[in-house]
N, C-alpha and C positions, 0 to 999 in steps of 0.2 A: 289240277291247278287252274282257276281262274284268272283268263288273259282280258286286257282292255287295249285295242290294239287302236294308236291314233297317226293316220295317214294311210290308211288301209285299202285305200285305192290307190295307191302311188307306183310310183316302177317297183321299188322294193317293198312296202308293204303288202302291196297285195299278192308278191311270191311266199312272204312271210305270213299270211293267213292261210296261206292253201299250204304251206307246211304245217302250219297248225291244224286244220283239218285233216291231214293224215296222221297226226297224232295222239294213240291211247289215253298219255296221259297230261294232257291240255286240253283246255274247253274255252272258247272266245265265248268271252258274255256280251259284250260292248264293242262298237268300231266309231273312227272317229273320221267323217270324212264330209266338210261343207255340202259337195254337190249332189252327196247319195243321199242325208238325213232325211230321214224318213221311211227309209226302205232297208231290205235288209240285206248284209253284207255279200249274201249268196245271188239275188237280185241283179246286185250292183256288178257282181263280177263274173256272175255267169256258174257259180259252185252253188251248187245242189246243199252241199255238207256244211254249209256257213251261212245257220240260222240267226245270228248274230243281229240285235237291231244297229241300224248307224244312227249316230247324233251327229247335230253340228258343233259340237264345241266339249271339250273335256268333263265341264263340270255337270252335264248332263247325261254324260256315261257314267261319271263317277257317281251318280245317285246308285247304280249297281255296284254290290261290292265284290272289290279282285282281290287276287294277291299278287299279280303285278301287271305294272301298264306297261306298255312299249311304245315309245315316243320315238316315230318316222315323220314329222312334219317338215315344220320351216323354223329357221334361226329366231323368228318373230314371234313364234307362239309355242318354239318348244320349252323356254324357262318358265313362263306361266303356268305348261300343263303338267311340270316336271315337280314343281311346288302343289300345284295341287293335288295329284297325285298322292306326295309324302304326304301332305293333310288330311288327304282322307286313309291311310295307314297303308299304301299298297308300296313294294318295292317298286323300283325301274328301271328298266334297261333301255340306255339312250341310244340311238339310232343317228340323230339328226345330229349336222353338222354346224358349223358356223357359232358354237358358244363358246367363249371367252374360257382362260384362267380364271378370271373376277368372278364368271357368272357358276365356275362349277365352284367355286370354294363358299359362295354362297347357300348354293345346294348340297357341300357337303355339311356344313354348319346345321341345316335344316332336318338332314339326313338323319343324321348322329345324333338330335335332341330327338328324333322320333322314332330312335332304334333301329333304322332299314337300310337296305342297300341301293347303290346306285350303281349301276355297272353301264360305263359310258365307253363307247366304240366307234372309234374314225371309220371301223372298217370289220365288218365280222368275217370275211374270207381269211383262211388258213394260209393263204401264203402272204399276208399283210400282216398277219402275230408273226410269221417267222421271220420276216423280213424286219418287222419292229427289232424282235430278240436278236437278231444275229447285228442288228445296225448298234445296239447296245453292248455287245460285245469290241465291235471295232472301234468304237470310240473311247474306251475305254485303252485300246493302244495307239492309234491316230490323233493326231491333236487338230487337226483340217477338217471341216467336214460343214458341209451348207446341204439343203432340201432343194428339191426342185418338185412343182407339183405339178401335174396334170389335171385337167378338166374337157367336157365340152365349152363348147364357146358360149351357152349360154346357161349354166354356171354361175350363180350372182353370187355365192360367197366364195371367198378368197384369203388367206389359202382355206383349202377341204377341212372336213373332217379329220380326217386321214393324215394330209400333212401336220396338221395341227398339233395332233396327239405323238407323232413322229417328234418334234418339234421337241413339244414338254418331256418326252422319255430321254431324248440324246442329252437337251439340257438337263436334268436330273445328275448323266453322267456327270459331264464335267461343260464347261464354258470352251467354246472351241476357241483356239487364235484364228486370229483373223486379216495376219495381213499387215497392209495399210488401213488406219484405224479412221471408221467410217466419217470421223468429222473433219477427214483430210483428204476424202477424195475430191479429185478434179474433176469435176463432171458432176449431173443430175445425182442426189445422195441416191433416188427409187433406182440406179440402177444396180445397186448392192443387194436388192430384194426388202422385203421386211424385217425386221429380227424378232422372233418370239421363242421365247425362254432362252436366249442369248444365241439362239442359233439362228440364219440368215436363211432364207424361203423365199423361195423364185415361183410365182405362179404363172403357168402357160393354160392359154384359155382359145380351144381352136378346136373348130371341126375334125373328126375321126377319132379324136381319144374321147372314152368312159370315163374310167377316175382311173390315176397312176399317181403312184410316188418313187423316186427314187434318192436316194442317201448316196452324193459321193464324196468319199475319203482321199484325202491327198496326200503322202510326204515326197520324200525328196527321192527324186528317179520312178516315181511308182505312185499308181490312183486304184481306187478300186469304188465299184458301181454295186450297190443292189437296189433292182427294180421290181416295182409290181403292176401292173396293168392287167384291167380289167376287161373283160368282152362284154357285150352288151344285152346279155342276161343278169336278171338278179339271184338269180340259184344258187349260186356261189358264194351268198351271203346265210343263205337259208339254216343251214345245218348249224353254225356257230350261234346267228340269233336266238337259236331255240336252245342250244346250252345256254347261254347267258339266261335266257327266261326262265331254267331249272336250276342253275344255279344262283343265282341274284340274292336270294334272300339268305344264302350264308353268307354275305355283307353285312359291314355295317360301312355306312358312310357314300364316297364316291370311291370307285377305282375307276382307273383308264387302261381300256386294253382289255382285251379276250382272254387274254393268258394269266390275267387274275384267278381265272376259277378252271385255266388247266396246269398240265403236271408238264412243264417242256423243262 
């Protein structure tokens, strides 16, 4: 299976190339990374096994043909390389965080008239699907429930990946209550959080955390917390990326979430 992997020098891209490199049956043809282009991905990173040339920009990887890209960059130039990608017929699995509802339902519209998948991921660590799945179970009997996200402090999008797609899956379930209804609080509205997909999202931005989310549920006499936090390795993301990259092209459209293409 031919990979075009873009941000391939990044914390997680470039754990996600050297997983690719010890795997049989993927072959990186292309990497996408401003400060390496020119050289080749093994060069840049120090791996012997990732003879991969780098470009600086998508559509001059995309002159080789894949069968799918993997988009690790930035909020700013992942919907561009995501679109061209589908243009040039390769599925995708998104990596990068910080895109909108707006921006994936445009890419799934895109997706669908070109036959392909898009398999988009706040988060490809196993205890961030299960943490998803069981937070859609509980809301599904709790009617309380707000995000709270984690980041480092320097961190510019807000909320993550991660919370993000947390966010869109509870609201899926159902619209939580909320209380005091937000255009009657007393006080700055920002301090109720954001609301995205009807659910309320608190982001904390401070030295010592990686990326964390945690979902807490409330009713009466009783709360209940599930968390996920990250160490500061990318490893932990590795193994899932690369199902998403074997699975992807039995998509059609967007899906959100890891657990599209497993059996939980």
């Amino acid at each position: 299976m031919r990979v075009i992997l873009a941000g391939a020098t990044g914390w997680a891209g470039s754990a996600i190339a050297r997983g690719i490199a010890r795997s049989s049956d993927l072959h990186l043809v292309a990497a996408i990374a401003r400060k390496a282009a020119g050289q080749t991905l093994g060069s840049a990173l120090g791996e012997p096994a990732l003879a991969a040339p780098v470009h600086a920009t998508a559509a001059a990887a995309l002159a080789t043909p894949c069968d799918v890209f993997v988009e690790f960059t930035k909020p700013t130039s992942a919907k561009e390389n995501i679109l061209a990608a589908l243009e040039a017929g390769a599925h995708v699995v998104v990596g990068t965080s910080g895109l909108s509802d707006e921006d994936y339902a445009e890419i799934d519209g895109v997706a669908r008239a070109r036959g392909r998948g898009v398999l988009a991921c706040g988060n490809f660590a196993l205890t961030v699907v299960l943490l998803q799945r069981f937070a859609e179970v509980a809301a599904r009997y709790l009617d309380y429930f707000e995000i709270i996200d984690y980041a480092h402090e320097d961190k510019p999008d807000a909320p993550s990946g991660t919370a993000r797609e947390l966010a869109f899956r509870l609201g899926q379930v159902k619209a939580p209550h909320s209380g005091v209804p937000l255009d009657q609080i007393r006080g700055p509205r920002e301090a109720r959080g954001a609301t995205l997909n009807g659910v309320q999202v608190h982001s904390v931005r401070l030295p010592g955390y990686v990326i964390g989310v945690e979902a807490v549920f409330g009713a009466p006499g009783q709360r209940l917390h599930l968390a996920h936090h990250a160490g500061s390795s990318a490893e932990p993301y590795v193994d899932g990326a690369l199902l998403a990259v074997r699975k992807v092209a039995t998509l059609q459209g967007v899906h959100r979430g890891l657990d599209a293409v497993m059996t939980l």
